[in-house]
C-alpha positions as MATLAB code, in Angstrom:
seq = 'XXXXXXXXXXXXXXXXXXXXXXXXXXXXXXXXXXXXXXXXXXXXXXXXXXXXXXXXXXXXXXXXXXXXXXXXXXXXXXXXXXXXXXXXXXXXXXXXXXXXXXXXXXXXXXXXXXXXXXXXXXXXXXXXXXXXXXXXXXXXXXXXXXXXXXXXXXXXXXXXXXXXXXXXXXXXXXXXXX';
ca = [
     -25.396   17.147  -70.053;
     -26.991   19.779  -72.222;
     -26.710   19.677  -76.190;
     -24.383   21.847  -77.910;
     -25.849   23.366  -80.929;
     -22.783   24.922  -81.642;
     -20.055   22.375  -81.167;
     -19.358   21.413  -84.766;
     -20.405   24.006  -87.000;
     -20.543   23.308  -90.744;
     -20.764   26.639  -92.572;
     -21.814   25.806  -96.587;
     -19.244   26.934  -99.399;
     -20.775   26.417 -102.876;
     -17.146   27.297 -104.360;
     -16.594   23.938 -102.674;
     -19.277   21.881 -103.063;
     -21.573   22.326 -105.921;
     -25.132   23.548 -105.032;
     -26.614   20.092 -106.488;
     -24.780   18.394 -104.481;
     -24.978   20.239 -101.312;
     -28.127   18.353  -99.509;
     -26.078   15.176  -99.877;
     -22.931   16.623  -98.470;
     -24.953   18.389  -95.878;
     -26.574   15.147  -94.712;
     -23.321   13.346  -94.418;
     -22.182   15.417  -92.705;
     -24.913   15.959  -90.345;
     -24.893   12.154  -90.036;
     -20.748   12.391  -89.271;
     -21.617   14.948  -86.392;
     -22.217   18.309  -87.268;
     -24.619   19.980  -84.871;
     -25.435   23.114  -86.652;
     -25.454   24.184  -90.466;
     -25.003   27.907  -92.011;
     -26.165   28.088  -95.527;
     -24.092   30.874  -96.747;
     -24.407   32.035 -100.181;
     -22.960   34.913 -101.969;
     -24.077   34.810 -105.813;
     -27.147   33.291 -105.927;
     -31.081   35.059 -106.884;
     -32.904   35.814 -103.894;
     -35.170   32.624 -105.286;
     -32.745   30.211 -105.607;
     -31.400   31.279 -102.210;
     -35.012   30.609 -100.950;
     -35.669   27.427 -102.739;
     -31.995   26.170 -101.232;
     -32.988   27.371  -98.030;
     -36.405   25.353  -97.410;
     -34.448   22.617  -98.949;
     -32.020   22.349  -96.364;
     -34.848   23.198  -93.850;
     -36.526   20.435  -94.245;
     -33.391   18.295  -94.305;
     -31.779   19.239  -90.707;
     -34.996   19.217  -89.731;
     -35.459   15.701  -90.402;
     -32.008   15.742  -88.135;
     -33.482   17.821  -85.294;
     -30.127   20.544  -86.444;
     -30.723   23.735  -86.868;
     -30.416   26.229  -89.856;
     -28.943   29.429  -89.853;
     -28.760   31.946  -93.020;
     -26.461   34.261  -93.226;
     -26.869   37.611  -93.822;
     -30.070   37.228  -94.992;
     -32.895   38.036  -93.096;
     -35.511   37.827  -95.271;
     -34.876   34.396  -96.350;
     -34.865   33.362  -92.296;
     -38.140   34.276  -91.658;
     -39.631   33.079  -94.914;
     -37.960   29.515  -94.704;
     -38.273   29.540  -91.026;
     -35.038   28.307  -90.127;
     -33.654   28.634  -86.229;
     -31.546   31.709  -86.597;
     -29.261   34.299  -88.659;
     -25.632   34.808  -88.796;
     -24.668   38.438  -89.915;
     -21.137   40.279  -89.751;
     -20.347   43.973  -88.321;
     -21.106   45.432  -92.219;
     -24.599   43.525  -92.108;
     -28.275   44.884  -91.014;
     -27.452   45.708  -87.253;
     -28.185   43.302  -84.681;
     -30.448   44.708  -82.989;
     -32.217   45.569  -85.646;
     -32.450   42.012  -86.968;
     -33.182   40.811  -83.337;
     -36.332   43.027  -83.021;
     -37.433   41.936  -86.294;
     -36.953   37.956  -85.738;
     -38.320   37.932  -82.426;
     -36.426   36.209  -79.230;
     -36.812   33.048  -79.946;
     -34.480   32.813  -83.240;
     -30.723   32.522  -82.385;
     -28.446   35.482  -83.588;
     -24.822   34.766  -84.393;
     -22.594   37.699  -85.169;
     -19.158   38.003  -86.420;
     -16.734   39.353  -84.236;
     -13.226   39.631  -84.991;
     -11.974   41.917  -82.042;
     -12.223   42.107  -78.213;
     -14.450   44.854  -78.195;
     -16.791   43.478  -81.050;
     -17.160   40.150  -78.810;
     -17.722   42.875  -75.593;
     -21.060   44.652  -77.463;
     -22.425   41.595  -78.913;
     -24.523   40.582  -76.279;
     -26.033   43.370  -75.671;
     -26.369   43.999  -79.320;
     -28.860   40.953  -79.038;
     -26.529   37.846  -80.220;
     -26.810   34.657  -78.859;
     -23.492   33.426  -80.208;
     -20.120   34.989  -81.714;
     -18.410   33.840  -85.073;
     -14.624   34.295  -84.811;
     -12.105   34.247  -87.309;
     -10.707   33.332  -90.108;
      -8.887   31.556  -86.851;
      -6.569   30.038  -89.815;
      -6.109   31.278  -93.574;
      -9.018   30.638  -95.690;
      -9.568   31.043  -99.487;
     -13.228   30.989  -99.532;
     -13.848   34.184  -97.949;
     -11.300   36.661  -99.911;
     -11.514   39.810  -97.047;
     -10.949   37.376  -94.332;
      -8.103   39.229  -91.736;
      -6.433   35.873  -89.777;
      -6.568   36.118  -86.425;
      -5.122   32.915  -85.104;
      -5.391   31.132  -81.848;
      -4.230   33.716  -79.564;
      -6.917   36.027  -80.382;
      -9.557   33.459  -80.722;
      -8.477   33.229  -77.245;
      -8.845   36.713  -76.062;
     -12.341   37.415  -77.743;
     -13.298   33.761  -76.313;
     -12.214   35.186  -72.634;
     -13.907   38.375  -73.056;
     -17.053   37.115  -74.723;
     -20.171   36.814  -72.794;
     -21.744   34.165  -75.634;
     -21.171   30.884  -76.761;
     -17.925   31.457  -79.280;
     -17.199   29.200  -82.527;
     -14.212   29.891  -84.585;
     -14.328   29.764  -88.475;
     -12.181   29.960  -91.237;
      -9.442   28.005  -92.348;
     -10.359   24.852  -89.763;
     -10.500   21.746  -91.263;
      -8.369   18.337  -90.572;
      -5.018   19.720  -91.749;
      -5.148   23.139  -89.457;
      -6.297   21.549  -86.207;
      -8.105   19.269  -83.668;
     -10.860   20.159  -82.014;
      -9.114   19.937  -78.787;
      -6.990   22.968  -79.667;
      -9.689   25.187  -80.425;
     -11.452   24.347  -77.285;
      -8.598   25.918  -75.089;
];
């Protein structure tokens, strides 16, 4: 059976978990099962994103996990980490897949049908739905819920992983996988 990279996605909140004490709660939950790990960060110096980065690098590397940064390209390619996640607003996909080459993994956000539709050719190698439930840590997050998650998942021609709002008390993994 082949690996998942994408079947328990952990994407990094520092409104959550404080940015000392992220490698620790990154590890454990690596160790619990995680299979991937975003490092988004919103208010942060382009150093300290860097410095967090190859931190974290090194870490699910250790793991054999990868990293993906979001939004950030320029902090990818100088922490060499497996891949990018960027949303519609972002530096275009294509853009960001001729500059990182084909062997980096592209996720993109897709929150519609016909965003899930262009992403492939686009140059993603994955689709981030959601919020799939209501989530505080990203404030412009629509909800989409389940049905929808459904839809783009049906239409998509890529791997799909839904975000936002999933944790313990919004559902079990076997609901998101229908």
């Amino acid at each position: 059976m082949m690996h998942n990279p994408y079947a328990l996605y952990l994407v990094t909140d520092t409104d959550l978990c404080p940015r000392g004490k992220l490698p620790d709660v990154v590890e454990a939950a690596i160790q619990g099962g995680v299979t991937l790990v975003q490092l988004r960060e919103k208010a942060i110096s382009s150093r300290g994103f860097y410095e967090e980065a190859l931190a974290l690098k090194q870490l699910t590397d250790r793991y054999g996990v990868p990293l993906i940064i979001n939004d950030r390209l320029d902090i990818m390619l100088a922490v060499d980490a497996a891949g990018l996640h960027i949303g519609q607003s972002d530096i275009p996909a294509e853009a960001a897949r001729r500059i990182m080459g084909p062997d980096k993994l592209l996720g993109l956000s897709a929150g519609t049908v016909q965003q899930a539709r262009t992403a492939k050719a686009d140059g993603a190698d994955y689709i981030g739905v959601g919020a799939v439930f209501p989530t505080a840590t990203k404030k412009d997050a629509v909800w989409i819920g389940r049905e929808t998650l459904r839809e783009i998942k049906a239409a998509a021609e890529l791997p799909v992983v839904g975000i936002g709002g999933i944790h313990a008390g919004t559902v079990s993994y076997t609901h998101l996988r229908a």
